[in-house]
PDB file of the backbone (N, CA, C, O) and the ligand in Angstrom, with CONECT records:
HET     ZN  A 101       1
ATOM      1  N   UNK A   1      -8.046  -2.622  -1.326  1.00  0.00           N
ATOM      2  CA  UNK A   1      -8.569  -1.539  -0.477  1.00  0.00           C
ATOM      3  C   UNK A   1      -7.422  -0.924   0.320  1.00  0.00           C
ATOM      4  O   UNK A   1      -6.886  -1.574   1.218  1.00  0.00           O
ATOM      5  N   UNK A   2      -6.974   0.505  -0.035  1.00  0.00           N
ATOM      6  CA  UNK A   2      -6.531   0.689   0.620  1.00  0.00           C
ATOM      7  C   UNK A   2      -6.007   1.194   2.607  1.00  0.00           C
ATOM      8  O   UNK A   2      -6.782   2.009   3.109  1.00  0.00           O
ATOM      9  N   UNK A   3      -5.226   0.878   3.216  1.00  0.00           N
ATOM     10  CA  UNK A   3      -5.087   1.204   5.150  1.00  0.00           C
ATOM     11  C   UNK A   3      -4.845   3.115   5.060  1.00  0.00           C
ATOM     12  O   UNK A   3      -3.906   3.547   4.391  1.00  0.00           O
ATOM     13  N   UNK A   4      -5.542   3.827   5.603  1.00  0.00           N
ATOM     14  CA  UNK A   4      -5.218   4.828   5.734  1.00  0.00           C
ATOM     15  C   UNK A   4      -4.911   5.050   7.593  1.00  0.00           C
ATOM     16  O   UNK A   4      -5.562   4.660   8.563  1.00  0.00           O
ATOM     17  N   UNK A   5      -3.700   5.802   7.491  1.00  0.00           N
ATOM     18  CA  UNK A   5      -3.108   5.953   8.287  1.00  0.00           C
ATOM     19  C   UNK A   5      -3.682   7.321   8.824  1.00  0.00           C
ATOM     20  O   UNK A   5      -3.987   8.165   7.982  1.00  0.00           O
ATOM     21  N   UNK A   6      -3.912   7.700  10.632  1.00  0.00           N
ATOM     22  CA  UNK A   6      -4.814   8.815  10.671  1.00  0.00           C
ATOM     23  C   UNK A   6      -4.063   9.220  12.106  1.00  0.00           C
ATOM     24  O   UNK A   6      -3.854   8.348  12.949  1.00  0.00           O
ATOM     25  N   UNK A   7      -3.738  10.381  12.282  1.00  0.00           N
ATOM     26  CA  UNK A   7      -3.700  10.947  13.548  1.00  0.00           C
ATOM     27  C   UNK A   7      -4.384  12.021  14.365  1.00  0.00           C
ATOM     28  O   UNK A   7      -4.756  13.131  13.982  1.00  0.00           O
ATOM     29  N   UNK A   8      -4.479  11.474  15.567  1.00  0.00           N
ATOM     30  CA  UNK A   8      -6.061  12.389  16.267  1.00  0.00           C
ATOM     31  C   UNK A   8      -4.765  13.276  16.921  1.00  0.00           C
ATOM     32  O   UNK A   8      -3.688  13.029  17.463  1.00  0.00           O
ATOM     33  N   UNK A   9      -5.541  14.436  16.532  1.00  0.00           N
ATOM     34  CA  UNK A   9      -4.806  15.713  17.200  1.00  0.00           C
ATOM     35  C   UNK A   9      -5.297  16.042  18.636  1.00  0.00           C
ATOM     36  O   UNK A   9      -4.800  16.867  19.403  1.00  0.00           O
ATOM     37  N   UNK A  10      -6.313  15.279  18.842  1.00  0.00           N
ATOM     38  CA  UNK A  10      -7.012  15.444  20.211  1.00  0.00           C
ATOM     39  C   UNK A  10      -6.141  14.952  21.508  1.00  0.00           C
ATOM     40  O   UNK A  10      -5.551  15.711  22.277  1.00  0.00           O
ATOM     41  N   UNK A  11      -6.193  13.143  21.614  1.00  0.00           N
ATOM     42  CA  UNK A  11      -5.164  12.957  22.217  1.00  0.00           C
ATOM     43  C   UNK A  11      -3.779  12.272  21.246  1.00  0.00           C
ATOM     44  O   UNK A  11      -3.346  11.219  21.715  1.00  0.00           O
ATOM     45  N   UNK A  12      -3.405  12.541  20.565  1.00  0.00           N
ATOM     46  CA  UNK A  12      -2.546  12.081  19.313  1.00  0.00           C
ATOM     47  C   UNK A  12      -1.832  10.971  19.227  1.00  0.00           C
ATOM     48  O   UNK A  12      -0.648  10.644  19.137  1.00  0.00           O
ATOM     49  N   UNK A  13      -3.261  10.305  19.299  1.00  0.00           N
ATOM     50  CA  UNK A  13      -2.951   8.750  18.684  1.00  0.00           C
ATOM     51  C   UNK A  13      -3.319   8.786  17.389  1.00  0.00           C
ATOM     52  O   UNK A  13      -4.213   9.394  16.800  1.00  0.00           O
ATOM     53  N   UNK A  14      -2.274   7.844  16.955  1.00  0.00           N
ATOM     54  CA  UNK A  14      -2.050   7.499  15.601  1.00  0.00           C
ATOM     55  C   UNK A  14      -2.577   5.589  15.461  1.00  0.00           C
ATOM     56  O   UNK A  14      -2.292   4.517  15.996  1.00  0.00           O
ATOM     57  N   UNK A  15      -3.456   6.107  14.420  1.00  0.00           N
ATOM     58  CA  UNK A  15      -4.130   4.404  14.197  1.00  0.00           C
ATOM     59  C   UNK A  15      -4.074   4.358  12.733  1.00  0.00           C
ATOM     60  O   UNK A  15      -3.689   5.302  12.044  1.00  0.00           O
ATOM     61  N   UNK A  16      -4.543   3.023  12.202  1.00  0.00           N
ATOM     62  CA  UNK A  16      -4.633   2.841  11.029  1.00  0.00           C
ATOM     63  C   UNK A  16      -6.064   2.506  10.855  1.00  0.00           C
ATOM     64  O   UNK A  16      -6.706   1.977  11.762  1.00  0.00           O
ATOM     65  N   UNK A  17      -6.702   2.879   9.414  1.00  0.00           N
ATOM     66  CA  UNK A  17      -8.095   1.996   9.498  1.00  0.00           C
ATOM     67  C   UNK A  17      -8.405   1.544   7.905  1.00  0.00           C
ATOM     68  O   UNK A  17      -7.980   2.264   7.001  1.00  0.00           O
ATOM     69  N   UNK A  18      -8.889   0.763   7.711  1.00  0.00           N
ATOM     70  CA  UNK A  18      -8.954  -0.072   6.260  1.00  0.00           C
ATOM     71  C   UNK A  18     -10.370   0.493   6.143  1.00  0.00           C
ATOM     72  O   UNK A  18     -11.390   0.380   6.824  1.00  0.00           O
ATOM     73  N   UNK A  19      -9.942   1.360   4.656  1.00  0.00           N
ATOM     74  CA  UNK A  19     -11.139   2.058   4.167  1.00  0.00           C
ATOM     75  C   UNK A  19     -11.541   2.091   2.562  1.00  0.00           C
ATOM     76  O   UNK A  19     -10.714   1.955   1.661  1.00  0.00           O
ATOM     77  N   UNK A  20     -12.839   2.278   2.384  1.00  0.00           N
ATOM     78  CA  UNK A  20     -12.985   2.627   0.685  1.00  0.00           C
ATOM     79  C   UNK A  20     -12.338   4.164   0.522  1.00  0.00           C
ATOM     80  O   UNK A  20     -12.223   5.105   1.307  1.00  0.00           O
ATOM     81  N   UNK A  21     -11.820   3.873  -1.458  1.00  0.00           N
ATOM     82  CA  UNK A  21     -11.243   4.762  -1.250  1.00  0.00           C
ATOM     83  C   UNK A  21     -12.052   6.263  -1.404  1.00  0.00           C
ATOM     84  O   UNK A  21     -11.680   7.414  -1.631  1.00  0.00           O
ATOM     85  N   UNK A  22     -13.426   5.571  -1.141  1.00  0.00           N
ATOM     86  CA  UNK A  22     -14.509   7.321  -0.710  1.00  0.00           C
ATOM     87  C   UNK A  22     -14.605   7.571   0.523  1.00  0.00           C
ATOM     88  O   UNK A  22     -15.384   8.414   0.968  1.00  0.00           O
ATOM     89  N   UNK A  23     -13.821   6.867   1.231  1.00  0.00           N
ATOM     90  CA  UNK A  23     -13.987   7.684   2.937  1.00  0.00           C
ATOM     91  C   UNK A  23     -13.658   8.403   2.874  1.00  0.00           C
ATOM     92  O   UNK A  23     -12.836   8.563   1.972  1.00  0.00           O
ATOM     93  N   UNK A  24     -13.997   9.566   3.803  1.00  0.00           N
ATOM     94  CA  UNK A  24     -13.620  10.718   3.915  1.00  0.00           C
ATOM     95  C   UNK A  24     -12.638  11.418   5.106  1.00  0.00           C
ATOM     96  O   UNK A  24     -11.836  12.351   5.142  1.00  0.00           O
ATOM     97  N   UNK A  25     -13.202  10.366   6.107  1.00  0.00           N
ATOM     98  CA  UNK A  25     -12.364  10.616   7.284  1.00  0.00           C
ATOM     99  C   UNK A  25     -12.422   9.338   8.404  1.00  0.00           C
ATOM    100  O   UNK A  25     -12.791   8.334   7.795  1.00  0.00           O
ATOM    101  N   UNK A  26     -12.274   9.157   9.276  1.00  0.00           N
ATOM    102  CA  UNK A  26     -12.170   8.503  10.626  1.00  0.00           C
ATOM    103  C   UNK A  26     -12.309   9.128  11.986  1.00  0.00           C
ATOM    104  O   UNK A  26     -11.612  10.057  12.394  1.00  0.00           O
ATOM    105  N   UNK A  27     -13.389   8.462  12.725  1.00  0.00           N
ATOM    106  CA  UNK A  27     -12.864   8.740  14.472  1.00  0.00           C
ATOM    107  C   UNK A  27     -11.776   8.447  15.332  1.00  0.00           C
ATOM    108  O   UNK A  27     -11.070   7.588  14.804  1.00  0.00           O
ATOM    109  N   UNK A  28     -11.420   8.745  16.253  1.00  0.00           N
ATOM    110  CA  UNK A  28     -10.345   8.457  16.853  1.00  0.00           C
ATOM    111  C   UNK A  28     -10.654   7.396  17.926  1.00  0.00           C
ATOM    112  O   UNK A  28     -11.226   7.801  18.938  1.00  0.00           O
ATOM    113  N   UNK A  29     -10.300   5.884  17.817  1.00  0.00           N
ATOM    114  CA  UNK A  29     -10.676   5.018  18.496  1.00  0.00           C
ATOM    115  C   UNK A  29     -10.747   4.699  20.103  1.00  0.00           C
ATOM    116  O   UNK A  29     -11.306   3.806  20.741  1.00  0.00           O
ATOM    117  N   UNK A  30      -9.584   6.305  20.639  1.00  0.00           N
ATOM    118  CA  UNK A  30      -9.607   6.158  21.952  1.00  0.00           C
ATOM    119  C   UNK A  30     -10.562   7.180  22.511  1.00  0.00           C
ATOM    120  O   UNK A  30     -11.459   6.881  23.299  1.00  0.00           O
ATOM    121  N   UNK A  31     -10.270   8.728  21.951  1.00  0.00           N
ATOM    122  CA  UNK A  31     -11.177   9.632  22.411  1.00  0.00           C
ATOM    123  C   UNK A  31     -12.604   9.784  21.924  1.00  0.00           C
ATOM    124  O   UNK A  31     -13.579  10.037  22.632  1.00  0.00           O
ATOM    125  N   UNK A  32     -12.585   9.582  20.535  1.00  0.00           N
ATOM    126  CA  UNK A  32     -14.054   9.158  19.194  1.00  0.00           C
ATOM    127  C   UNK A  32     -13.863  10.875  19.146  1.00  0.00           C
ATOM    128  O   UNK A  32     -14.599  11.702  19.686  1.00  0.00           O
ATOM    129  N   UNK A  33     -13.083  11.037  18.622  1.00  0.00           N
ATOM    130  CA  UNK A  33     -13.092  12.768  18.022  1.00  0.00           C
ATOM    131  C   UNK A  33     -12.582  12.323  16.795  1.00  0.00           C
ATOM    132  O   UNK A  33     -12.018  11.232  16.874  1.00  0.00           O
ATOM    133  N   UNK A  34     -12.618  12.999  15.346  1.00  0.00           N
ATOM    134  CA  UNK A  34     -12.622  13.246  14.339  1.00  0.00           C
ATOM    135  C   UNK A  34     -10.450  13.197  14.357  1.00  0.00           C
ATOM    136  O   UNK A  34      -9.628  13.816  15.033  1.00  0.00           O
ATOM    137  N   UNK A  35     -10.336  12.331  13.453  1.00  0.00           N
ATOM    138  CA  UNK A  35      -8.626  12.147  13.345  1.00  0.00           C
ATOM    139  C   UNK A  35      -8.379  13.149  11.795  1.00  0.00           C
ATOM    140  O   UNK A  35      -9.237  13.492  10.982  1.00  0.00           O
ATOM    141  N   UNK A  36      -7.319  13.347  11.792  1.00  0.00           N
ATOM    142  CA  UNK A  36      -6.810  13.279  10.528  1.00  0.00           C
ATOM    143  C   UNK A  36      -6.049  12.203   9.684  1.00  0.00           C
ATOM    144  O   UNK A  36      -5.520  11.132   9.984  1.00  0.00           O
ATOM    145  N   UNK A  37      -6.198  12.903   8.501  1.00  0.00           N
ATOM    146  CA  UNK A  37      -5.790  11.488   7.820  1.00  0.00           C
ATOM    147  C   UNK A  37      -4.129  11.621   7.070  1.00  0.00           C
ATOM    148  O   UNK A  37      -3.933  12.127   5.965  1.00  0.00           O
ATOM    149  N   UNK A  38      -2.960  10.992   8.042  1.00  0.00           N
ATOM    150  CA  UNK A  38      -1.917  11.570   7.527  1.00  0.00           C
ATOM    151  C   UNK A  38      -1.211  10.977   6.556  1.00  0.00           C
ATOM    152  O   UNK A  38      -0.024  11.302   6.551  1.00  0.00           O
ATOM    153  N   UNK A  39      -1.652   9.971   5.465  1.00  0.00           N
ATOM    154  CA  UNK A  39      -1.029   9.428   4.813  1.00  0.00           C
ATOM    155  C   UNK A  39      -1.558   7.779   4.323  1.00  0.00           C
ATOM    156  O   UNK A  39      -1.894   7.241   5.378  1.00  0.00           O
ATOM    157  N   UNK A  40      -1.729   6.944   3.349  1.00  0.00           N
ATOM    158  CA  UNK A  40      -1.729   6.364   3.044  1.00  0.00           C
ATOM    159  C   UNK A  40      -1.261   5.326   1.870  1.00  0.00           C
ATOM    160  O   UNK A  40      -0.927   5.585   0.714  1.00  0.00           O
ATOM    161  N   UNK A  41      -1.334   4.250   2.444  1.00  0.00           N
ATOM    162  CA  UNK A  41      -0.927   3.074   1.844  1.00  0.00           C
ATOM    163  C   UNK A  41      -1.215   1.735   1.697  1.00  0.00           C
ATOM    164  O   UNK A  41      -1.726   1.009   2.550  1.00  0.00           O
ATOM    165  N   UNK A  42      -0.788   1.367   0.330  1.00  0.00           N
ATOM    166  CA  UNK A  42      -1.864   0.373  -0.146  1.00  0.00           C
ATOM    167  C   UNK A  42      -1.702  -1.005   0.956  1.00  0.00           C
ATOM    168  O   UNK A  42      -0.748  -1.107   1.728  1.00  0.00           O
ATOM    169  N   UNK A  43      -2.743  -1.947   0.865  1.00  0.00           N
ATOM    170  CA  UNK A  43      -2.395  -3.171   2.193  1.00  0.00           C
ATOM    171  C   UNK A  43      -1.293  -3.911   1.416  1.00  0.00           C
ATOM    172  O   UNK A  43      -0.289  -4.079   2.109  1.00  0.00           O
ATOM    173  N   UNK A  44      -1.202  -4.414   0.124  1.00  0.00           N
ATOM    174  CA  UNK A  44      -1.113  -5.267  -0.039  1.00  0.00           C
ATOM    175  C   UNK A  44       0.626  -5.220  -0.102  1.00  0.00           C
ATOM    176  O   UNK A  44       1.342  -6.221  -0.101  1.00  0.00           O
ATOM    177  N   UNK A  45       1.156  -3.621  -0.162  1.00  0.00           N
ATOM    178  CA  UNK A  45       2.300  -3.298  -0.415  1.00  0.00           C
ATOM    179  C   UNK A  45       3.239  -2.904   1.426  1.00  0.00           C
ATOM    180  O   UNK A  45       4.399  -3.061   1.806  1.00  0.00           O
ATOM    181  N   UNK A  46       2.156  -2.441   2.003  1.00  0.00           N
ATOM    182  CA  UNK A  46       2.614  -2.254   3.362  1.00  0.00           C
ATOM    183  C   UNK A  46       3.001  -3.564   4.499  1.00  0.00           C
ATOM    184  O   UNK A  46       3.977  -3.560   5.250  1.00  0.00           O
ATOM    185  N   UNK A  47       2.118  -4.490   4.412  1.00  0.00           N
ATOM    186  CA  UNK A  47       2.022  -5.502   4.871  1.00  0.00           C
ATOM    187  C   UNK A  47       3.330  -6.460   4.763  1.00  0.00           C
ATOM    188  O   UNK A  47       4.237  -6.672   5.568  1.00  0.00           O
ATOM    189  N   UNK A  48       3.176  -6.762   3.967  1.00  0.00           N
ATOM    190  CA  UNK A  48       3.490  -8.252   3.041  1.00  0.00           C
ATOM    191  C   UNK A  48       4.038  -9.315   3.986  1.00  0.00           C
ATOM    192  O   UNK A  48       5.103  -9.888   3.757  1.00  0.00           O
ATOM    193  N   UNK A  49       3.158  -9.603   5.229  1.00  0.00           N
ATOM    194  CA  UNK A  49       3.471 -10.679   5.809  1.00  0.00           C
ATOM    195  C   UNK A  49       2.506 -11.711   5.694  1.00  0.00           C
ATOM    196  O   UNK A  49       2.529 -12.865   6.123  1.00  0.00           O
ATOM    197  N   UNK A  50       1.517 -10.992   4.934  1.00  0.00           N
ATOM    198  CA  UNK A  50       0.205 -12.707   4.750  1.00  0.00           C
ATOM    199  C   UNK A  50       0.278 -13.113   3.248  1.00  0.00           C
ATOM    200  O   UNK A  50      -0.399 -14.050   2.824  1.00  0.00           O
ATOM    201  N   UNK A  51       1.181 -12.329   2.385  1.00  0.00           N
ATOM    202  CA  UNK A  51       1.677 -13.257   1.041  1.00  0.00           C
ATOM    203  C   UNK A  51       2.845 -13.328   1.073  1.00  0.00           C
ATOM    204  O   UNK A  51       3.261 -13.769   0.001  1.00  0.00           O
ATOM    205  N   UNK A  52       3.559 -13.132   1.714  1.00  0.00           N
ATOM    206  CA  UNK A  52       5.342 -13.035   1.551  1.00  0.00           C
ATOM    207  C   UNK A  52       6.105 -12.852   0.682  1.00  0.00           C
ATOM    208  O   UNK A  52       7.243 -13.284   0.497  1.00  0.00           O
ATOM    209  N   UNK A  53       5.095 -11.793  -0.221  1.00  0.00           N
ATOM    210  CA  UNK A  53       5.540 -11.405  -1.684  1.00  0.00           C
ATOM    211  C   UNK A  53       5.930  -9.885  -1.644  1.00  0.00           C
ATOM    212  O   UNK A  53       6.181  -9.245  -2.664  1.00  0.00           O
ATOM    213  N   UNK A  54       5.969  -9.158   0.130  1.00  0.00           N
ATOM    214  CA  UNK A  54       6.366  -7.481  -0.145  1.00  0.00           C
ATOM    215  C   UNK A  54       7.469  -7.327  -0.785  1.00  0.00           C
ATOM    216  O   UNK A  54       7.506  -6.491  -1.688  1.00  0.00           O
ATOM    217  N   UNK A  55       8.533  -8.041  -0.486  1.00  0.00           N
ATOM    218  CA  UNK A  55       9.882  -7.802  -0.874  1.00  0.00           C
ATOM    219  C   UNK A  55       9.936  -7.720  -2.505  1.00  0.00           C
ATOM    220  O   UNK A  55      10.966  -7.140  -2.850  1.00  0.00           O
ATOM    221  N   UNK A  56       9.093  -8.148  -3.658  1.00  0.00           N
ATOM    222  CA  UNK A  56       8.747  -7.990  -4.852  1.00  0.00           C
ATOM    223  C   UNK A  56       8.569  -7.055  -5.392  1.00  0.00           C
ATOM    224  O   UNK A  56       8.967  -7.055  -6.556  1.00  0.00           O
ATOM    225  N   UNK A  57       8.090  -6.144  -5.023  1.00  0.00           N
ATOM    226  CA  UNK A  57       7.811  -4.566  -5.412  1.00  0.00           C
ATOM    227  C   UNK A  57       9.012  -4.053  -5.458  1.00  0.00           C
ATOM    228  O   UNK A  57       9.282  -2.988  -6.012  1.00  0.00           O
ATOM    229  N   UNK A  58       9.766  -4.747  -4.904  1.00  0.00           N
ATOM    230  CA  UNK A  58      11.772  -3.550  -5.228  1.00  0.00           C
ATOM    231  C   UNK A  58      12.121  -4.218  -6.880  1.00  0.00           C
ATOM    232  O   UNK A  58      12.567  -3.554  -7.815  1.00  0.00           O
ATOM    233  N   UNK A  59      11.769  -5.732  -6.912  1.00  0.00           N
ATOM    234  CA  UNK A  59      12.651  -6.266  -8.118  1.00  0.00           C
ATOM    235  C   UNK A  59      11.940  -5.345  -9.283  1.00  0.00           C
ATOM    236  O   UNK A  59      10.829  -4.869  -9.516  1.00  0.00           O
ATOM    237  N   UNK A  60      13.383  -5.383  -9.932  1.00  0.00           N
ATOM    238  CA  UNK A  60      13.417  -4.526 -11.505  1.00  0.00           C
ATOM    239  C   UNK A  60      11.972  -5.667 -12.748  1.00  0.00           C
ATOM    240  O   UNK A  60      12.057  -6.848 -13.086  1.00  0.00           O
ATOM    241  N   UNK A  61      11.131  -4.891 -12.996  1.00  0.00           N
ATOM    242  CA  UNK A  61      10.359  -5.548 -14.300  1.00  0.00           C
ATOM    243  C   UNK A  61      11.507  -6.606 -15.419  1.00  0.00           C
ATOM    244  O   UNK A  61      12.432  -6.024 -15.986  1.00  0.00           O
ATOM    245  N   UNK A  62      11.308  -8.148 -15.626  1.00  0.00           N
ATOM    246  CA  UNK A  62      11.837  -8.610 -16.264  1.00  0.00           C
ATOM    247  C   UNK A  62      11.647  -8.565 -17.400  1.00  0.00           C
ATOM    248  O   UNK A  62      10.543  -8.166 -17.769  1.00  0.00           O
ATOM    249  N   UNK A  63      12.726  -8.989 -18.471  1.00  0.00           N
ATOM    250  CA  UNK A  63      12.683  -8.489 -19.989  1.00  0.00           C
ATOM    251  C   UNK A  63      11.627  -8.866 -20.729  1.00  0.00           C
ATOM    252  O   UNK A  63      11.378 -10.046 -20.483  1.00  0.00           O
ATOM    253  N   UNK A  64      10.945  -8.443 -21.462  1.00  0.00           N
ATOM    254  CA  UNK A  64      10.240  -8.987 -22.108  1.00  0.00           C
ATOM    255  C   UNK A  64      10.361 -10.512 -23.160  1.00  0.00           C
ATOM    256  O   UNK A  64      10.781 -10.347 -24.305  1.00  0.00           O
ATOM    257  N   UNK A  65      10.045 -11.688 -22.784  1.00  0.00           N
ATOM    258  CA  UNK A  65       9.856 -13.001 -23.568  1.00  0.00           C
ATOM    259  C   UNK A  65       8.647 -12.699 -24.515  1.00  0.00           C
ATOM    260  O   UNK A  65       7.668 -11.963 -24.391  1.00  0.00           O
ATOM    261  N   UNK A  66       9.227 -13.842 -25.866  1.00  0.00           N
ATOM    262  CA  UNK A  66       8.361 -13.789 -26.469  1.00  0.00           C
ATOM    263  C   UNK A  66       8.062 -12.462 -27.672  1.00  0.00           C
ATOM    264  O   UNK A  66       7.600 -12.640 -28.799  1.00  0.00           O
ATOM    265  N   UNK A  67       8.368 -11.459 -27.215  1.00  0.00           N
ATOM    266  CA  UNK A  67       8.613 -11.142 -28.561  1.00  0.00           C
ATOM    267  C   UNK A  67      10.270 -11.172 -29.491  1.00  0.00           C
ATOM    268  O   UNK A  67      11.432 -11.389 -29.145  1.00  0.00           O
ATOM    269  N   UNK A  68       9.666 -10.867 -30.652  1.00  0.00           N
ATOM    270  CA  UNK A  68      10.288 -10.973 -31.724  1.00  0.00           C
ATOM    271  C   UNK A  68      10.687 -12.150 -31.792  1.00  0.00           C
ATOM    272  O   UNK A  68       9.793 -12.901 -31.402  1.00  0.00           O
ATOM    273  N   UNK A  69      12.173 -13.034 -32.292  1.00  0.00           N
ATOM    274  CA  UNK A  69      12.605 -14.434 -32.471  1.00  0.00           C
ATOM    275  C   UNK A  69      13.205 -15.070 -31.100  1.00  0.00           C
ATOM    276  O   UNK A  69      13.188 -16.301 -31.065  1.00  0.00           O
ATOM    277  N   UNK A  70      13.698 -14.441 -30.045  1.00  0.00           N
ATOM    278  CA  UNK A  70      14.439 -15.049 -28.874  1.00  0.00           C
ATOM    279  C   UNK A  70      14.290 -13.802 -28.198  1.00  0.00           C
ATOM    280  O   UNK A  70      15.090 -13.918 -27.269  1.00  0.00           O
ATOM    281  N   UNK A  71      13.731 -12.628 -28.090  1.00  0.00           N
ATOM    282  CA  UNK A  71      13.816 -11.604 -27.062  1.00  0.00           C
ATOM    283  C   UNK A  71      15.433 -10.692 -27.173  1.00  0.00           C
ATOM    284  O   UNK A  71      15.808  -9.817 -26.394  1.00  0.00           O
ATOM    285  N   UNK A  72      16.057 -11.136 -28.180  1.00  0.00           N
ATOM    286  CA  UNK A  72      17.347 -10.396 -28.303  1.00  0.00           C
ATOM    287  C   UNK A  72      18.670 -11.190 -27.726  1.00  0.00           C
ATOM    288  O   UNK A  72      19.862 -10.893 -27.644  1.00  0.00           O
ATOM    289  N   UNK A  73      17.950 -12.250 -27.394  1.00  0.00           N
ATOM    290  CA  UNK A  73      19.251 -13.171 -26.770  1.00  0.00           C
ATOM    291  C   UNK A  73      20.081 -13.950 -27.558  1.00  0.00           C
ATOM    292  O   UNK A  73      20.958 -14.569 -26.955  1.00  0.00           O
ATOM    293  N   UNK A  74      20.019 -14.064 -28.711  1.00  0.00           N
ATOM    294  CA  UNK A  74      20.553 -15.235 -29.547  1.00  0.00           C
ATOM    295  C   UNK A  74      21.046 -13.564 -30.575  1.00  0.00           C
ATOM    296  O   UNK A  74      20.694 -12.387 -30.498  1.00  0.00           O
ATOM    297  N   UNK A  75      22.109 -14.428 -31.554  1.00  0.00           N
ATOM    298  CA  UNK A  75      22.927 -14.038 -32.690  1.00  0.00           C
ATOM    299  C   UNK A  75      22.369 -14.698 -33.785  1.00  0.00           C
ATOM    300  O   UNK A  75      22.491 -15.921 -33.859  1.00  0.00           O
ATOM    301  N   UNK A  76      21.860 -14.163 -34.522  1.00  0.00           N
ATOM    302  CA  UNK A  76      21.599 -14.616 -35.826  1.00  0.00           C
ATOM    303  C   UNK A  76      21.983 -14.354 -37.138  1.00  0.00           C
ATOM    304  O   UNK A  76      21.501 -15.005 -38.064  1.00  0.00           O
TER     305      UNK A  76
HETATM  306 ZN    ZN A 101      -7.974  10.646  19.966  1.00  0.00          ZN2+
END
């Protein structure tokens, strides 16, 4: 599920709120006026302090194992 990030132009606070991705919008938690929504991002990629796996999303995709006879590593 993704955190959408929202700023109230009213008094312009900026909050976050964890939503489906059919919401449409958010209130503003201090004034309760209608925020905008300036951007979002996924939890699981923004976070990454309750799996300690954010830093993963930079590493390069590893080679493919398993196919063909050794994956290209051996001389035959
Ligand atoms: Zn506000």
């Amino acid at each position: 599920m993704p955190i959408y990030e929202y700023h109230c132009p009213t008094c312009s606070n900026k909050f976050e709120k964890l939503q489906s991705m059919s919401a449409t919008g958010a209130d503003c938690p201090q004034c309760e006026q209608p925020a905008k929504r300036a951007l979002s991002v996924f939890a699981s990629i923004s976070s990454g302090e309750s799996s300690g796996s954010g830093e993963f999303s930079q590493m390069p995709v590893p080679p493919m194992r398993g196919g063909g006879c050794c994956g290209g590593g051996c001389f035959h």
